[in-house]
FIVEXVO-214457 format. One record per residue (C-alpha): x, y, z; chain; residue number from 1. Coordinates in steps of 0.1 Angstrom, whole numbers, padded with zeros to 4 digits. Example, Ala and Ser with C-alpha at 12.3 -4.5 7.8 and 13.67 -1.06 7.14 Angstrom:
REM residues 2
<r><xx>0123</xx><yy>-0045</yy><zz>0078</zz><chain>A</chain><resi>1</resi></r>
<r><xx>0137</xx><yy>-0011</yy><zz>0071</zz><chain>A</chain><resi>2</resi></r>
//
This chain:
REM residues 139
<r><xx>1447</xx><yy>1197</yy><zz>3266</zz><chain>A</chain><resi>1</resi></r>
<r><xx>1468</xx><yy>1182</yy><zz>3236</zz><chain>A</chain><resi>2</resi></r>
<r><xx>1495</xx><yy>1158</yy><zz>3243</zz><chain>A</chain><resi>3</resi></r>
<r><xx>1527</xx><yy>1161</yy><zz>3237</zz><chain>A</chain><resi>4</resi></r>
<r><xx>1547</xx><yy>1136</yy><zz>3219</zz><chain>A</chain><resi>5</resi></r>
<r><xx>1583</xx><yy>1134</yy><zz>3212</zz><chain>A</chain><resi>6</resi></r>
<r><xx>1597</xx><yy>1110</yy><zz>3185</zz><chain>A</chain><resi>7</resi></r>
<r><xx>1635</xx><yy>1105</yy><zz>3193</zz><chain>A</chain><resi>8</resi></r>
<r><xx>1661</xx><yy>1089</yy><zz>3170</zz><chain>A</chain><resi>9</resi></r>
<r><xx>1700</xx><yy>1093</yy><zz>3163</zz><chain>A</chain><resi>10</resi></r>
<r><xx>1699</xx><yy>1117</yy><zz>3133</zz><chain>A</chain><resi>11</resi></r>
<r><xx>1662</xx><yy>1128</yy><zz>3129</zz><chain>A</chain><resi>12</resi></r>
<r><xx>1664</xx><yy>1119</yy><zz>3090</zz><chain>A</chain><resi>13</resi></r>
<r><xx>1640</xx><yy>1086</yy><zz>3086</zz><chain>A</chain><resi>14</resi></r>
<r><xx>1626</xx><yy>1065</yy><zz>3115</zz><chain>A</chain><resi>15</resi></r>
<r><xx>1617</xx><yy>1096</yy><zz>3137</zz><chain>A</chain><resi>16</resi></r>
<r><xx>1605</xx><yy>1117</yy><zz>3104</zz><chain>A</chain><resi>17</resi></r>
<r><xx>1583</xx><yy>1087</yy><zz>3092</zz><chain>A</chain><resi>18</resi></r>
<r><xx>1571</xx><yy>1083</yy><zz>3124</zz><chain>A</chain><resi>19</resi></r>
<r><xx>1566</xx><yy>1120</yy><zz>3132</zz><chain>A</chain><resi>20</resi></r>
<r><xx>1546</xx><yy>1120</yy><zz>3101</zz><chain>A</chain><resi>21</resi></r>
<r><xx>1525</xx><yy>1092</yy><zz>3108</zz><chain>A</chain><resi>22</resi></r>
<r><xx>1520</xx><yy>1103</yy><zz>3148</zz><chain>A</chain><resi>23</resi></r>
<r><xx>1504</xx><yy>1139</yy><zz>3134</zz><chain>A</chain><resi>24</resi></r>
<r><xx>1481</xx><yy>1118</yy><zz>3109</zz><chain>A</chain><resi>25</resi></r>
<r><xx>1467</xx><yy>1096</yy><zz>3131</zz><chain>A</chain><resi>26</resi></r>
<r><xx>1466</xx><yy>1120</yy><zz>3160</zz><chain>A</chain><resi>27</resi></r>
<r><xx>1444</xx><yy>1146</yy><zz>3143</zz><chain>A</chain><resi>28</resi></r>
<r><xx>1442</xx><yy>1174</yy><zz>3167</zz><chain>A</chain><resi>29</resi></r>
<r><xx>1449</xx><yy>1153</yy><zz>3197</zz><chain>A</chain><resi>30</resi></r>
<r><xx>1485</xx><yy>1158</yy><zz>3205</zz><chain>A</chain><resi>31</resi></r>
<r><xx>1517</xx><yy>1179</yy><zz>3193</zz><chain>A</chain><resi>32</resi></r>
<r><xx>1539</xx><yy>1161</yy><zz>3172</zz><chain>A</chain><resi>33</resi></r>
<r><xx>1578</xx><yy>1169</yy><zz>3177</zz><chain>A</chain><resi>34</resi></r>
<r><xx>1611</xx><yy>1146</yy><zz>3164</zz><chain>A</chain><resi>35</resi></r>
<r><xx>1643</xx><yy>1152</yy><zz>3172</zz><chain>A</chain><resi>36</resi></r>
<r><xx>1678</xx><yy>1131</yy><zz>3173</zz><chain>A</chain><resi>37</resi></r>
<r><xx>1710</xx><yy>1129</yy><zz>3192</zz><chain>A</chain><resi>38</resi></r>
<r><xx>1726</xx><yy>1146</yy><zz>3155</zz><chain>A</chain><resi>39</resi></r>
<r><xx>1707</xx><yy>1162</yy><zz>3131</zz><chain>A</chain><resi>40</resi></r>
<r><xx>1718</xx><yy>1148</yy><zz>3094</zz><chain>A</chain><resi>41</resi></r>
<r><xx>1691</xx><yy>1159</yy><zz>3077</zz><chain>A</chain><resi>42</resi></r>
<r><xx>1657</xx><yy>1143</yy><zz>3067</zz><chain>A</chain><resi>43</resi></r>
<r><xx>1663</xx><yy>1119</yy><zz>3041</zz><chain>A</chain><resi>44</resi></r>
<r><xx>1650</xx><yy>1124</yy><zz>3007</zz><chain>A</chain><resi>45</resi></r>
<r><xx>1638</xx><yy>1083</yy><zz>3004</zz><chain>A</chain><resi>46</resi></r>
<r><xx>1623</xx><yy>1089</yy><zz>3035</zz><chain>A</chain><resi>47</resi></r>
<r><xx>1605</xx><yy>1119</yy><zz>3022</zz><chain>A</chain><resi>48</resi></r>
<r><xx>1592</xx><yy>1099</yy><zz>2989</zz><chain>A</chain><resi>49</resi></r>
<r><xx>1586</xx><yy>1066</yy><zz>3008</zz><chain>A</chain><resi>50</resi></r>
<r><xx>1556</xx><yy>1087</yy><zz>3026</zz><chain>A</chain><resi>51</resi></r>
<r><xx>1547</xx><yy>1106</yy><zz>2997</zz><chain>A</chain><resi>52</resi></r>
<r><xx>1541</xx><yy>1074</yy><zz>2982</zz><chain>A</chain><resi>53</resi></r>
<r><xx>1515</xx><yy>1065</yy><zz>3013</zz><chain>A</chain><resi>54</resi></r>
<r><xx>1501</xx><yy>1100</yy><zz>3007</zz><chain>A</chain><resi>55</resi></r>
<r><xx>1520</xx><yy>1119</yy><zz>3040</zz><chain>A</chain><resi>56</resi></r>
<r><xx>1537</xx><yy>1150</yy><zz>3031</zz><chain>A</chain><resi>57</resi></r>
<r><xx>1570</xx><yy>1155</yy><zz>3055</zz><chain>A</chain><resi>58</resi></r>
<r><xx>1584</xx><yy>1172</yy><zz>3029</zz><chain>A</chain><resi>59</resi></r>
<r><xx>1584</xx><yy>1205</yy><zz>3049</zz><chain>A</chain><resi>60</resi></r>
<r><xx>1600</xx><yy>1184</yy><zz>3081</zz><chain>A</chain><resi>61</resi></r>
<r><xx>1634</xx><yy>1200</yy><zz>3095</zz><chain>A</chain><resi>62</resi></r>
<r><xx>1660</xx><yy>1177</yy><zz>3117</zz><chain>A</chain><resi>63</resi></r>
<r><xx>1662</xx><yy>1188</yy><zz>3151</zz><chain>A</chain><resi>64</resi></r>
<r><xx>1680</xx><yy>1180</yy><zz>3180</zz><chain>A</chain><resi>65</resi></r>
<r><xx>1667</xx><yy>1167</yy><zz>3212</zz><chain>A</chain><resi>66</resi></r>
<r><xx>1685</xx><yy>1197</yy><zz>3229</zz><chain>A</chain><resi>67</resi></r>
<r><xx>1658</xx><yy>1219</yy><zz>3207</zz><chain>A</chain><resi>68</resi></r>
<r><xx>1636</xx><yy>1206</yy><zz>3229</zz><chain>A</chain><resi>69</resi></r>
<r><xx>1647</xx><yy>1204</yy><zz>3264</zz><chain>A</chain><resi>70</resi></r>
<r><xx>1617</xx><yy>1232</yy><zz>3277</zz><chain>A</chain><resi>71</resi></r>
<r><xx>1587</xx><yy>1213</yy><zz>3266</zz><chain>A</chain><resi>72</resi></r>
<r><xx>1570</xx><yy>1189</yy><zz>3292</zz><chain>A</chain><resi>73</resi></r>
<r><xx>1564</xx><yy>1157</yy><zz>3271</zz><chain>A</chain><resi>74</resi></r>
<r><xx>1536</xx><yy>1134</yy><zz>3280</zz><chain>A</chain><resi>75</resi></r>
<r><xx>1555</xx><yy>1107</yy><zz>3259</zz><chain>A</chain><resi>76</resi></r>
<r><xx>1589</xx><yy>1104</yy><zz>3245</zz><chain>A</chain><resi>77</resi></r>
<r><xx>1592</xx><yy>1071</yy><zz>3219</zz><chain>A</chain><resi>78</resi></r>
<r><xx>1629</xx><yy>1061</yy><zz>3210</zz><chain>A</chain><resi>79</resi></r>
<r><xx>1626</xx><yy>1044</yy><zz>3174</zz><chain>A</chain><resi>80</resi></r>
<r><xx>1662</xx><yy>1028</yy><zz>3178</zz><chain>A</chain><resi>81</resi></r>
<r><xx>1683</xx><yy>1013</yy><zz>3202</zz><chain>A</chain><resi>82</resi></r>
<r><xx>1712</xx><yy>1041</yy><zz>3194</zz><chain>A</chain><resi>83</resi></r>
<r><xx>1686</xx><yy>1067</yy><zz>3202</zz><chain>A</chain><resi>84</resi></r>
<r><xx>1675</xx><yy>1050</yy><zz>3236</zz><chain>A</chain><resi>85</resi></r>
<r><xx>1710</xx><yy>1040</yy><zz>3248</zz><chain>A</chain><resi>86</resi></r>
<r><xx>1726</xx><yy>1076</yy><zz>3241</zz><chain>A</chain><resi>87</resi></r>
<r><xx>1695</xx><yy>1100</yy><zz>3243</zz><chain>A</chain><resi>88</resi></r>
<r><xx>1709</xx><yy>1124</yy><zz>3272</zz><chain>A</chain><resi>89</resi></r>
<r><xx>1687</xx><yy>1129</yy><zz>3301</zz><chain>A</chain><resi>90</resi></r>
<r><xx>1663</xx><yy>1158</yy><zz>3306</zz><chain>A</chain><resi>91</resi></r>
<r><xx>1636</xx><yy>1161</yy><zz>3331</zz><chain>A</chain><resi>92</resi></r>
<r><xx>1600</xx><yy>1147</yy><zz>3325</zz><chain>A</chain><resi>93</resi></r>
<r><xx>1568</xx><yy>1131</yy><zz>3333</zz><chain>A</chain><resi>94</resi></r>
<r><xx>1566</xx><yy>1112</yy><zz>3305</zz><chain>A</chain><resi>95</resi></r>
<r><xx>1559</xx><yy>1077</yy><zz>3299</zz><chain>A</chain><resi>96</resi></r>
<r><xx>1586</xx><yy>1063</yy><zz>3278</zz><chain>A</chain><resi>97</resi></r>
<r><xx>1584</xx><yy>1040</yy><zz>3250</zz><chain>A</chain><resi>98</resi></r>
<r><xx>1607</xx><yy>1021</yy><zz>3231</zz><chain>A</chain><resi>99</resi></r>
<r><xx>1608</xx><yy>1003</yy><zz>3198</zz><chain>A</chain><resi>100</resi></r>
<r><xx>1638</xx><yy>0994</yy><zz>3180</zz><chain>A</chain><resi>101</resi></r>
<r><xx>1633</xx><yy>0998</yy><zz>3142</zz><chain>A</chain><resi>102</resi></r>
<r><xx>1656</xx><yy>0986</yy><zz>3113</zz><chain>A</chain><resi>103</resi></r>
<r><xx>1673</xx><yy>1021</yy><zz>3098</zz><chain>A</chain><resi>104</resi></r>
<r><xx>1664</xx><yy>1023</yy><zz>3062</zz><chain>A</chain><resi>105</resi></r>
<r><xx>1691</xx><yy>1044</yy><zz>3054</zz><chain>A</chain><resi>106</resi></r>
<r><xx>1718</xx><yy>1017</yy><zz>3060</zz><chain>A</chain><resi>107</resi></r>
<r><xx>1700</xx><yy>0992</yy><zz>3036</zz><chain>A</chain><resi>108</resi></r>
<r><xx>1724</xx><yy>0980</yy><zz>3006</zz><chain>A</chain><resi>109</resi></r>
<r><xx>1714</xx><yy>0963</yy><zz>2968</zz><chain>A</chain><resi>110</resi></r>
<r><xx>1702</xx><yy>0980</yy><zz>2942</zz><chain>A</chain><resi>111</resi></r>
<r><xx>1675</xx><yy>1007</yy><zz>2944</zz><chain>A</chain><resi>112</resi></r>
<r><xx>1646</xx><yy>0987</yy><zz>2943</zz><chain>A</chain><resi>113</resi></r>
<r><xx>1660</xx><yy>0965</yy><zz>2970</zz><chain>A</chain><resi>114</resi></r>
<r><xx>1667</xx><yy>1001</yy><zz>2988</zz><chain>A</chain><resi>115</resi></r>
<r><xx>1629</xx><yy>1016</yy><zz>2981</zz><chain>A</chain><resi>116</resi></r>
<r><xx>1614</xx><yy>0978</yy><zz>2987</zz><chain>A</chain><resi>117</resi></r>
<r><xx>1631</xx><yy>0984</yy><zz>3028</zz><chain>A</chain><resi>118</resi></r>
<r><xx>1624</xx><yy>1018</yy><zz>3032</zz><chain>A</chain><resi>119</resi></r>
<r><xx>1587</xx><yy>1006</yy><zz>3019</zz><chain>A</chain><resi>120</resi></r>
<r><xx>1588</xx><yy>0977</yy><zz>3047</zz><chain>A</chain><resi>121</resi></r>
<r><xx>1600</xx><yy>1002</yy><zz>3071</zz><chain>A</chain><resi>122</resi></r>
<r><xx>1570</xx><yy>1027</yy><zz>3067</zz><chain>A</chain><resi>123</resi></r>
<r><xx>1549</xx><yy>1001</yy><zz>3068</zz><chain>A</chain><resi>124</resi></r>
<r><xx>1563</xx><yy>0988</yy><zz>3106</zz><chain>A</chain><resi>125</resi></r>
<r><xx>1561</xx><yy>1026</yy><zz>3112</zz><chain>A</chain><resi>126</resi></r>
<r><xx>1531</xx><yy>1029</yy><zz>3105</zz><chain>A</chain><resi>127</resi></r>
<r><xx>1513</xx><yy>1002</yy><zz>3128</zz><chain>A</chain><resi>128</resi></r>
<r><xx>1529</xx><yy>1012</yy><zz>3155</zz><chain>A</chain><resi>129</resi></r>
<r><xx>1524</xx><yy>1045</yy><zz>3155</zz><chain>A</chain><resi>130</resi></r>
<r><xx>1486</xx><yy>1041</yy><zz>3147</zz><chain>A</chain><resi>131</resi></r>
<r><xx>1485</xx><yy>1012</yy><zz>3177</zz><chain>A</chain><resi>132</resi></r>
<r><xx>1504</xx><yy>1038</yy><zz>3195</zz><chain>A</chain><resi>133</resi></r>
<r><xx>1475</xx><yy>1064</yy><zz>3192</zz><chain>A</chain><resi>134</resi></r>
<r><xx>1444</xx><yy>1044</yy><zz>3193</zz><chain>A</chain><resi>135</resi></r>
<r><xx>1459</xx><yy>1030</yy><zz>3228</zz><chain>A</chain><resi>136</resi></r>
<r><xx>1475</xx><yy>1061</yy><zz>3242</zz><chain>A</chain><resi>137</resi></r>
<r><xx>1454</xx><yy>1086</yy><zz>3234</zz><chain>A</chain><resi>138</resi></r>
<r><xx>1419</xx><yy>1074</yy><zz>3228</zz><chain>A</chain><resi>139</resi></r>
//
């Protein structure tokens, strides 16, 4: 049976979509992939190009929120900010819980390439963890 993993961050517009994205990649057919946030603001267009730029699609991602989701028996629930993990309201679940605490690209400041060069260092955190994540969790 597939596992089902639930990627939980304040808005559900970068950290949770990049790592939503990444999750379903390196997963395969192994688990269910779902994101949500506390607010839904959106996914973000830089985080949409960031992982077009890595080859992963989320283009076609929509920003839910964790209430969306409060029927589905997750076998893991990752928090990808401290916001997320502090605020996330409680629902009943099995799951094992795990926590990482990611810099939020959206906030970054400079000019764009300063902007792209963090959402780019971002993704790239993201992405490690999320294929560590797998090849422990689920293999």
């Amino acid at each position: 049976m597939k596992k089902k993993i639930l990627v939980l961050c304040t808005g559900n517009s970068c950290r949770s979509q990049i790592a939503e994205g990444y999750l379903r990649y390196f997963a395969q057919e192994k688990a269910e992939i779902y994101s949500a946030g506390i607010e839904t603001h959106g996914v973000n267009p830089k985080a949409i190009a960031t992982m077009k730029e890595d080859g992963i699609d989320i283009s076609n991602h929509t920003s839910n929120n964790i209430d969306e989701y409060r029927n589905i028996d997750f076998d893991f629930v990752i928090t990808v900010c401290d916001n997320a993990k502090e605020n996330c309201p409680y629902f009943p679940t099995k799951a094992k819980i795990f926590h990482h605490n990611f810099q939020d690209p959206a906030k970054a400041a400079g000019m764009e390439e300063e902007i792209n060069k963090t959402f780019g260092k971002v993704r790239d955190e993201i992405k490690n963890y999320c294929e560590n994540f797998i090849n422990n969790e689920l293999s």
